[in-house]
C-alpha positions in Angstrom: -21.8 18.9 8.2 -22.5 16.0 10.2 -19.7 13.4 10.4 -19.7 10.3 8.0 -20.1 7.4 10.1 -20.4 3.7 8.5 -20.5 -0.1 9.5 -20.0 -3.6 8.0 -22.0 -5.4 10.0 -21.5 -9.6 9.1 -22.7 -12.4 10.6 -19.9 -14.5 12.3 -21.5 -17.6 10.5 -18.4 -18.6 8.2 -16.0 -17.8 6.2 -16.4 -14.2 4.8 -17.6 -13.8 1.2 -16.6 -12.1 -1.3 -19.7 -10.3 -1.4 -19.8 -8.9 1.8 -15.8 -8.1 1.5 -17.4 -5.8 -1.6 -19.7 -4.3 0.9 -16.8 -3.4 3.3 -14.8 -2.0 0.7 -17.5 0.5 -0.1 -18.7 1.5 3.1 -14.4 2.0 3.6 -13.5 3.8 0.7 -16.8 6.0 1.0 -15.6 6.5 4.8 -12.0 7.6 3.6 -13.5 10.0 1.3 -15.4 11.7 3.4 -13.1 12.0 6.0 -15.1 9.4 8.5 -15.2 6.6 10.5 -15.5 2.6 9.2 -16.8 0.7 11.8 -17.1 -3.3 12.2 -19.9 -4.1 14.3 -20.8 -8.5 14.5 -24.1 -9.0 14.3 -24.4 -12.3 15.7 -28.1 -12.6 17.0 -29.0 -15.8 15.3 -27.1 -18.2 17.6 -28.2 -21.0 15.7 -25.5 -20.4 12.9 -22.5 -19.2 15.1 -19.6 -20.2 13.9 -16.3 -20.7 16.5 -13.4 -18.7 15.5 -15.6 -16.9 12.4 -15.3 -13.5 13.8 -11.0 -13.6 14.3 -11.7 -14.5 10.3 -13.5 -11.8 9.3 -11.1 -9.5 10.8 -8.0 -11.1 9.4 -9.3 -11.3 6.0 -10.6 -6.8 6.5 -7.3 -6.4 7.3 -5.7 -8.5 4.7 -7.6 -6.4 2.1 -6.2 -3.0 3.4 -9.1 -2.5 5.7 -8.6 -0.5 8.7 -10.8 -0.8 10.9 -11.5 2.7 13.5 -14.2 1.7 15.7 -15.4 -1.9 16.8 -14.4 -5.2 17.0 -10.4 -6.0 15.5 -7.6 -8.3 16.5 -4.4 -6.6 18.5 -1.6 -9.0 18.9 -3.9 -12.1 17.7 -6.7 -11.5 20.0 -10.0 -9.9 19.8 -11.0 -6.6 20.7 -13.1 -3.7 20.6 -11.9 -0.2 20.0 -14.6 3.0 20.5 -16.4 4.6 22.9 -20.1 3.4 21.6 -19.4 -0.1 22.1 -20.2 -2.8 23.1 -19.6 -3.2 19.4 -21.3 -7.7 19.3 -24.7 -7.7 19.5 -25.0 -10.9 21.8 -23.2 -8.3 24.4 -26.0 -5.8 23.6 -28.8 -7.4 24.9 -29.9 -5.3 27.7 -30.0 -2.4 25.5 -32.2 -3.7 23.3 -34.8 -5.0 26.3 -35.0 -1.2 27.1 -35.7 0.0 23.8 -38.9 -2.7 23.3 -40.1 -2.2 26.6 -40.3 1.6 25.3 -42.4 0.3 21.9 -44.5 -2.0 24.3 -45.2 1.0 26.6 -46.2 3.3 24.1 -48.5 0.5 21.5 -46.1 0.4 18.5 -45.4 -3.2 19.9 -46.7 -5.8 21.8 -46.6 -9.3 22.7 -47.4 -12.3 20.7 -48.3 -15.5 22.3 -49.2 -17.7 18.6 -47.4 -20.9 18.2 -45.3 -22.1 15.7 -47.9 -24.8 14.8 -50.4 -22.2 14.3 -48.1 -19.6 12.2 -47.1 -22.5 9.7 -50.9 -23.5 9.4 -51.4 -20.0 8.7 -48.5 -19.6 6.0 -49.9 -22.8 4.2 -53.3 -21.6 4.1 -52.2 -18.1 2.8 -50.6 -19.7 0.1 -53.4 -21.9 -1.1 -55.6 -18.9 -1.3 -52.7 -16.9 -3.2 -51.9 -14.7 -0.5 -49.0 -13.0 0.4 -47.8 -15.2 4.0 -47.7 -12.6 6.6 -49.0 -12.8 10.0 -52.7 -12.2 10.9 -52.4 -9.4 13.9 -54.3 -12.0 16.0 -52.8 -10.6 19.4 -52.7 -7.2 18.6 -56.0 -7.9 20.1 -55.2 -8.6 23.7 -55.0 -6.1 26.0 -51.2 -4.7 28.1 -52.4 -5.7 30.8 -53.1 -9.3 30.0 -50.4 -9.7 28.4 -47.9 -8.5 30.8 -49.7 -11.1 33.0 -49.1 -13.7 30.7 -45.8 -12.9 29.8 -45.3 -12.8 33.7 -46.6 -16.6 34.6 -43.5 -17.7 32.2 -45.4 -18.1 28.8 -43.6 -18.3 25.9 -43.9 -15.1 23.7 -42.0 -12.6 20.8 -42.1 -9.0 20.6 -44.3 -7.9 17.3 -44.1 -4.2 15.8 -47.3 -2.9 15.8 -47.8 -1.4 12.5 -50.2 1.0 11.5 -52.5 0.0 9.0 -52.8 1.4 5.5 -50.0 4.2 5.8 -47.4 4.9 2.6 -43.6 4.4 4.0 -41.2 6.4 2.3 -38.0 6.7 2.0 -35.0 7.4 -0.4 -32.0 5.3 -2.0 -29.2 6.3 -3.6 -29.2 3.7 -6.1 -32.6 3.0 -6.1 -34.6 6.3 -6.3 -37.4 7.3 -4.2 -39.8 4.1 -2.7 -43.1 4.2 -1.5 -44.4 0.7 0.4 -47.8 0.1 2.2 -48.0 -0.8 5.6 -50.8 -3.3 4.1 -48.0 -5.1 2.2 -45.6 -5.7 5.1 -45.8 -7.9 8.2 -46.0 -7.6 11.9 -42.1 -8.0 11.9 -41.0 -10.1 15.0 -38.5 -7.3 17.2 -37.4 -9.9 20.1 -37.6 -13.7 19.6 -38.7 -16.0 22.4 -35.4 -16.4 23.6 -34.8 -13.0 24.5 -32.6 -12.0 21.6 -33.2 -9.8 19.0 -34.2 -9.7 15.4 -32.1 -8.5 13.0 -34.9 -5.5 12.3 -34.9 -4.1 16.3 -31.1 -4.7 16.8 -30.1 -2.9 13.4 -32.0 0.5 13.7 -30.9 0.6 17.7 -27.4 -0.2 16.9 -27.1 2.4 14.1 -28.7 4.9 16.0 -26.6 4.5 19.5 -23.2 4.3 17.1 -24.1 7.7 15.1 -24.2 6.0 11.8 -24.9 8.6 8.9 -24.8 6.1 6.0 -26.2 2.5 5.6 -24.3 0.9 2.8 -25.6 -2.4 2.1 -26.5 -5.1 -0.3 -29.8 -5.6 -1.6 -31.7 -8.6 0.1 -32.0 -5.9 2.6 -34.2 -3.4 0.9 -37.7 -5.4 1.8 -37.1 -4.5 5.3 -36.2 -1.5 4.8 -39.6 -0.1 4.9 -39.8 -1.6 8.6 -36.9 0.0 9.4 -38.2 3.2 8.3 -41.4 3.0 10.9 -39.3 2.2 14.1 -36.9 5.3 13.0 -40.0 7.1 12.9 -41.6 5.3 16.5 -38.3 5.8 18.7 -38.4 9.8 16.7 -35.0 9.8 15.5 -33.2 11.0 12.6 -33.1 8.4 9.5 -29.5 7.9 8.0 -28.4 7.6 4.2 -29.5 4.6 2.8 -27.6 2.8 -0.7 -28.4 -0.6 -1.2 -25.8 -2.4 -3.2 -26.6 -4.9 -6.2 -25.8 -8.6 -5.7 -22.4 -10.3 -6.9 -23.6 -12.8 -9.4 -21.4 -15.9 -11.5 -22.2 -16.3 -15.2 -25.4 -17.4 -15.2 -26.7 -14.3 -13.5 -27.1 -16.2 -9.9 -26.6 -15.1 -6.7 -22.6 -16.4 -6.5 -22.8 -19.0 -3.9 -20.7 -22.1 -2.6 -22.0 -24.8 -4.7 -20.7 -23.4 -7.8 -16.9 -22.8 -6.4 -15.0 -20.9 -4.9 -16.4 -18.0 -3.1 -14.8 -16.6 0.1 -11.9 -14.3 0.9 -10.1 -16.9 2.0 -10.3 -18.8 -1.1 -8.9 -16.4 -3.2 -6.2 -16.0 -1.1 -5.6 -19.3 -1.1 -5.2 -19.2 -4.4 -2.7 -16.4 -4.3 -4.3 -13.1 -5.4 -3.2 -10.0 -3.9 -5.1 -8.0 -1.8 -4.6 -5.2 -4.3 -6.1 -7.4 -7.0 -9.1 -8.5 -5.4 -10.0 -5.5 -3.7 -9.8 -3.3 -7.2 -11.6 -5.8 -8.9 -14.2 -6.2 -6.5 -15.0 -2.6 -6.6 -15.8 -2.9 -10.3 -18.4 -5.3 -9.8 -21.4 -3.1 -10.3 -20.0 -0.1 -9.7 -18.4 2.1 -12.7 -16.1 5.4 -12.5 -16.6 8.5 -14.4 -13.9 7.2 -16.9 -12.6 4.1 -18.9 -9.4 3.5 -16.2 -9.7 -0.5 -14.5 -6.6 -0.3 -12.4 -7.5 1.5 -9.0 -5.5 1.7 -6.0 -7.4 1.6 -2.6 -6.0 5.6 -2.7 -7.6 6.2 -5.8 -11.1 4.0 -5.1 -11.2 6.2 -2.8 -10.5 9.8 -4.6 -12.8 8.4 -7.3 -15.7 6.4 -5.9 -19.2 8.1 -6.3 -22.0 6.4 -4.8 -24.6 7.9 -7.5 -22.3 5.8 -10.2 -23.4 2.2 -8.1 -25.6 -0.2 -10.8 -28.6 -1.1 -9.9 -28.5 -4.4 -11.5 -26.3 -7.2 -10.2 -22.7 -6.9 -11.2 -21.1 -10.6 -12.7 -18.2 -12.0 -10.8 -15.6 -12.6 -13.9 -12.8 -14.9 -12.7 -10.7 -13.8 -16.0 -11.0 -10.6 -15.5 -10.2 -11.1 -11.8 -6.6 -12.8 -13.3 -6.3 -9.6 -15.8 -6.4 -7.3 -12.7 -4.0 -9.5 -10.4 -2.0 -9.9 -13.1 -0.8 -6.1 -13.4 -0.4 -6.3 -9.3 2.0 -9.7 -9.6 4.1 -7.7 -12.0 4.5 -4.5 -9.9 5.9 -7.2 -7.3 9.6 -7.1 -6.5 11.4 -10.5 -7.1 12.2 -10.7 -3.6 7.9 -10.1 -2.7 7.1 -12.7 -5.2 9.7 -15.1 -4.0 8.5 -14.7 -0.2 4.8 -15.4 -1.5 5.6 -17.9 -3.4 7.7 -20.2 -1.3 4.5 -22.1 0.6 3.3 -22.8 -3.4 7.1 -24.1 -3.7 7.5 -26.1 -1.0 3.9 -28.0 -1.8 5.6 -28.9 -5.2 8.3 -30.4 -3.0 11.0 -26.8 -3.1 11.9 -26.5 0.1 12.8 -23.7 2.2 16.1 -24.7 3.0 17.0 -25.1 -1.2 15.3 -21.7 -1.9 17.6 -20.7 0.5 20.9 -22.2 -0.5 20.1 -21.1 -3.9 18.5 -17.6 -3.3 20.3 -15.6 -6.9 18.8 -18.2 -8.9 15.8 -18.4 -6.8 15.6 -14.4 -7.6 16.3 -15.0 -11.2 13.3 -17.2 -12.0 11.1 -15.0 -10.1 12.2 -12.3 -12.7 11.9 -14.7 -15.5 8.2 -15.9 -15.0 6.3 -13.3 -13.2 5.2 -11.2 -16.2 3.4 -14.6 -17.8 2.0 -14.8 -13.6 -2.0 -14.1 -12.8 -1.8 -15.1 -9.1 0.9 -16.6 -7.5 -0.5 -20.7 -7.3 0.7 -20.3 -10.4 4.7 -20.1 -9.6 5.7 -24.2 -9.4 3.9 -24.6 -13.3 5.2 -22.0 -14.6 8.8 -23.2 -12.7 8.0 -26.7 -14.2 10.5 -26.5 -16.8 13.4 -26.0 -14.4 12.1 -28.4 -11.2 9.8 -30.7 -13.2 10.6 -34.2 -14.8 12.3 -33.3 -18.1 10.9 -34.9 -21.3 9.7 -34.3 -24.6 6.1 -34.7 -25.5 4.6 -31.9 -26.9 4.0 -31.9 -31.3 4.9 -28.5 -32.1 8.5 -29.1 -29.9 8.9 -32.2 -31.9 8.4 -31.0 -34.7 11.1 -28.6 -34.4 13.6 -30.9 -33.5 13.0 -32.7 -36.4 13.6 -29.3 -38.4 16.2 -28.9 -40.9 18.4 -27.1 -39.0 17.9 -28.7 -35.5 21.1 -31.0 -35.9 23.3 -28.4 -36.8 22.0 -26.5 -33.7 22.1 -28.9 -30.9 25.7 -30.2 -31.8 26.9 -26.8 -32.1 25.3 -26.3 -28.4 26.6 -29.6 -27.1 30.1 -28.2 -29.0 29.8 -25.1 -26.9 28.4 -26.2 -23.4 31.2 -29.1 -23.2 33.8 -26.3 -23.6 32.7 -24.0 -20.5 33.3 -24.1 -17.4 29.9 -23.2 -16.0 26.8 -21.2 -17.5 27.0 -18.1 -15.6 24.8 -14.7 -16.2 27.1 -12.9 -18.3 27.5 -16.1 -20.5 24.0 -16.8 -21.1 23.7 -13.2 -21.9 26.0 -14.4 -25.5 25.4 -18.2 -25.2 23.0 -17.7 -28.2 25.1 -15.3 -30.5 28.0 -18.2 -30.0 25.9 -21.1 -31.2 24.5 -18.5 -34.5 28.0 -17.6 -35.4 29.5 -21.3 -34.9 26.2 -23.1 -36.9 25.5 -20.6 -39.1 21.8 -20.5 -38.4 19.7 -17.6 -37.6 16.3 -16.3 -36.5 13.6 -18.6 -35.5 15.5 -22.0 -37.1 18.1 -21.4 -34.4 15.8 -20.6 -31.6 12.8 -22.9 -31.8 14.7 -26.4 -32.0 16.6 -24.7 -29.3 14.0 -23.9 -27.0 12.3 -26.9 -27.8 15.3 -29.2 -26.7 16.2 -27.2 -23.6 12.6 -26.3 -22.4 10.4 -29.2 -24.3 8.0 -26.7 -25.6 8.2 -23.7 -28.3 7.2 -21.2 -26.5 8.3 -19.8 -22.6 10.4 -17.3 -20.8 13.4 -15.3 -22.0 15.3 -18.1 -23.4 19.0 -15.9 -21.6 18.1 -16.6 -17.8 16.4 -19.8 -18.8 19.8 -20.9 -19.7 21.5 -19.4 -17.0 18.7 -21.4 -14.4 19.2 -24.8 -15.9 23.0 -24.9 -16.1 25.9 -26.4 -17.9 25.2 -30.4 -16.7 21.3 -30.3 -16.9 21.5 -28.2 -20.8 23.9 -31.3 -22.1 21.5 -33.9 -20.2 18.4 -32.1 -21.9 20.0 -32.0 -25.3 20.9 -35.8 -25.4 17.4 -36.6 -23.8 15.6 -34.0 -26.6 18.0 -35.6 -29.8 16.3 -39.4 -28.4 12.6 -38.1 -28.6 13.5 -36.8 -32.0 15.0 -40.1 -33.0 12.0 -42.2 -31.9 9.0 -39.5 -32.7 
């Protein structure tokens, strides 16, 4: 059995989506599975839309996910590499390997040279589409002889590279997702192979590429199934074996559109921005338009990879769900040590104004609110909100905490709390622990007419955190300052 080669191939032209960080994480899990190679190849051809310092981002962000990357282009100590012995693995460095394999097409009429100028193709295109034609290019120099126009080519005028396709001739191929397809050679274009300033098309440097590195399987998403046919025919014309193709459904937002910039957030780097983990993002991604055999969501990168099964990819587009993004971070933040979630958290904390040196100075406590908020935690932006009640400006606003300090028994329970707090030395662990039996037993109130007034006067709202290391974070002083500011808000609500 042949060995399971596969490549992302991006275009260093941004910031990489979360799209094509989907398409890595199939063609990497599939990889794993099978015991083969992942390759990252950068397919960066269209100069017009490179992008300084895009290429060290795609890497970081791979790696970031849990990528690994075997052969091709990766960082080592900060700086860019390439690994493998099929290399080089940028297609701008590729070049002269791609003027041999067209010279080949051109020798043996399955290409040739086209002289037409832009002027002329757009007059074309508009005049195809008033008639209701489909805008493809007229084979006007398939017409001119080799010989001419090596001449022409020779005195310095200015020319692409055309595949010459035959005409009326069914392409076929298979898809994994897709089935079996059948396309015309009437229904597809002269496909430009080298541009006029002697770089490649994506269409020539793709099938040479994948060839040259041994790839078996071509995992990709689907805006690439058109040319696919094209593909196909120069497999066919430089008589080498196809690969494996599965062409992946688009990642959509909630109106069933392609998921693009202008309605948010939509890169790797986003998200990590916004603090999801890697675990997160990666297991959720994998869900979007693929399905396992069973009704499990929570998947580690081991078991994506023990339980992905290409035949089980959707072949409509799967929607990007931000909630359900934050439901499967969520059960990542809480597998999170306090001391992980305290190291993540501290660039969140020190833009809230927490700084480094405090977190340090006050590390137990630090620990302790960690442990007291991560379970209500979806991605860690999240910490300096949900820490608002211990950092934030202390005050009493909200109706339902109002209203509970204008309970019945909400005198009775802050001046037995007062009573209690003035008499200790200091709220430590162990006392916060009984803090609350103290103030039942001394006021004689129970249940939730001793709790809500007092989680309403300590906290300003009725609901929150375990009300034992709440107390045991906010301290003797700052309980007795709360209690006098909550008993004023009462007064005057």
């Amino acid at each position: 059995m042949e060995e399971v080669r596969v490549r992302f191939a991006p275009s260093p032209t941004g910031y990489l989506h979360i799209g094509g960080l989907r398409t890595a994480i199939y063609n990497y899990i599939y990889a794993r599975q099978k015991g083969g190679k992942f390759l990252l190849r950068i397919e960066d051809t269209d100069r017009t839309r490179f992008v300084e310092g895009a290429m060290e981002n795609l890497v970081r962000s791979l790696q970031w996910s849990g990528i690994e990357i075997d052969e091709g282009v990766t960082l080592k100590d900060g700086e860019l590499t390439q690994v493998g012995d099929r290399g080089p693995y940028i297609q701008s460095q590729r070049l002269k390997t791609y003027e041999k394999y067209v010279d080949q097409l051109i020798e043996e009429d399955k290409a040739y040279y086209c002289f037409c100028s832009k002027e002329r193709l757009d007059a074309l295109r508009e005049e195809q589409k008033i008639k209701g034609q489909v805008p493809r290019y007229d084979g006007l120099c398939r017409a001119i002889s080799k010989e001419e126009a090596k001449e022409r080519v020779a005195q310095g005028e200015d020319h692409v590279v055309r595949l010459k396709l035959p005409h009326d001739r069914d392409i076929h191929f298979h898809d994994i997702v897709r089935g079996d397809i059948t396309i015309n050679t009437n229904e597809m274009d002269d496909q430009v192979l080298m541009k006029s300033d002697g770089f490649p098309t994506y269409h020539l440097a793709v099938v040479v590429d994948d060839h040259l590195m041994g790839i078996s399987h071509i995992i990709r998403g689907e805006e690439w199934l058109p040319s696919t046919p094209k593909h196909v025919y120069l497999y066919e014309a430089f008589g080498w074996e196809q690969p494996t193709y599965i062409h992946l459904p688009g990642v959509l937002n909630e109106n069933h559109k392609k998921l693009s910039k202008r309605q948010g957030d939509v890169s790797v780097e986003d998200f990590r921005g916004h603090g999801y983990l890697p675990e997160g993002l990666v297991n959720y991604l994998a869900l979007v338009g693929w399905s396992p055999d069973s009704n499990e969501e929570i998947f580690s990168m081991d078991q994506l990879i023990e339980a992905f099964d290409p035949s089980r990819i959707a072949k409509a587009g799967g929607v990007f769900d931000v909630k359900k993004l934050d439901w499967v971070n969520s059960h990542y933040m809480k597998e999170l040590t306090n001391e992980e979630l305290l190291e993540l958290a501290t660039p969140y904390l020190a833009d809230g104004g927490i700084t480094a040196d405090y977190i340090r100075e006050n590390r137990e406590k630090m620990l302790t609110l960690m442990e007291t908020i991560k379970d209500s935690l979806d991605r860690v932006e999240q910490v300096p909100e949900r820490s608002a009640f211990l950092f934030g400006e202390f005050k009493v606003t909200d109706e339902a905490a109002l209203g509970e300090l204008k309970s019945e028994t909400a005198p009775e329970v802050l001046s037995t709390m007062e009573a209690l707090l003035k008499e200790m030395e200091e709220m430590t662990p162990e006392r916060a622990k009984t803090f609350m039996k103290e103030v039942q037993k001394a006021s004689g109130v129970k249940g939730k007419k001793l709790f809500m007034p007092a989680r309403a006067a300590i906290t300003g709202v009725v609901h929150g955190p375990e009300m034992v290391n709440i107390l045991y974070l906010i301290g003797k002083d700052e309980l007795l300052r709360r209690i006098a500011v909550a008993k004023e808000a009462a007064a005057m609500a």
